[in-house]
C-alpha positions in Angstrom: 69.1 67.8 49.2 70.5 68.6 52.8 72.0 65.7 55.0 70.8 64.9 57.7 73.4 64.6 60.7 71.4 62.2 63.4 71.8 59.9 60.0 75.4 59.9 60.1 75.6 59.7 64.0 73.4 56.9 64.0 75.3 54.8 61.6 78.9 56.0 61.9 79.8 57.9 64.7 77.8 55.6 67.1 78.7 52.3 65.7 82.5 53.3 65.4 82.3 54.6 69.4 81.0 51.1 70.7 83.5 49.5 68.6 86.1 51.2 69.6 85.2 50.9 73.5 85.6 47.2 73.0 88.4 47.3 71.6 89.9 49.5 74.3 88.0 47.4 77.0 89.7 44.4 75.7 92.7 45.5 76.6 92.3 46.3 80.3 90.3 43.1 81.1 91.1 41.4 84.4 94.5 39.6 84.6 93.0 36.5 86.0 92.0 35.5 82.6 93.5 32.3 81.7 94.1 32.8 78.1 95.8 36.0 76.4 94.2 34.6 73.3 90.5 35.9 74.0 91.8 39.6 74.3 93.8 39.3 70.8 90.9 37.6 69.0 88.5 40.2 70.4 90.8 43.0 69.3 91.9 41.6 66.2 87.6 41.4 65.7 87.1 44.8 66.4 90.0 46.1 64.4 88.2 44.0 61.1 85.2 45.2 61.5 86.3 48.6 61.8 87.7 48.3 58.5 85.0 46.8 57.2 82.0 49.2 58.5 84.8 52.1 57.2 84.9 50.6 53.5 81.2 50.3 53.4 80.5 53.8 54.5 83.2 55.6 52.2 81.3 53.6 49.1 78.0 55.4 50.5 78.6 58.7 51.2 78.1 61.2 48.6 81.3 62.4 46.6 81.8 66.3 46.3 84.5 68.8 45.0 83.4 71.0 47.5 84.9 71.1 51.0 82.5 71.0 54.4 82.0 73.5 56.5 83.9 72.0 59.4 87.1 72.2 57.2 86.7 76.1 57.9 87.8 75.5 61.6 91.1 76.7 62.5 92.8 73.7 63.4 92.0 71.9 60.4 92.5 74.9 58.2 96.6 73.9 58.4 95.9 70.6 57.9 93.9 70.8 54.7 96.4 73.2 53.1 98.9 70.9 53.5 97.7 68.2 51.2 
């Protein structure tokens, strides 16, 4: 069985990006709003959900003993060994 990377991009990597933008964006919204609450509910949101979407993928993806082939990169080569 090979995976199938537009899979993972679709339902990680993209989800995680936009997530992550409003979080971000939440942060540099225009002074002139009234209430400081809106920008910590939004990022506390975000933040959850994150989590969340996080939890539910590591259930999902497949468990191996073998590492993948971007671990053979050299900057994460140091940081594999480590651990």
């Amino acid at each position: 069985m090979k995976r199938n990377p537009s899979y993972y991009i679709a339902l990680i990597i993209t989800p995680s990006f936009v997530l992550t933008f409003l979080c971000i964006a939440g942060l540099f919204t225009s002074p002139l709003v009234v209430d400081d609450l809106e920008k910590f509910c939004m990022g506390l949101t975000t933040i959850m959900s994150t989590a969340v979407m996080i939890g539910i993928v590591a259930e999902n993806i497949p468990k191996t003993k073998v590492l993948p082939k971007l671990s053979k990169l050299k900057p994460h080569r140091k940081f594999l060994r480590q651990n």
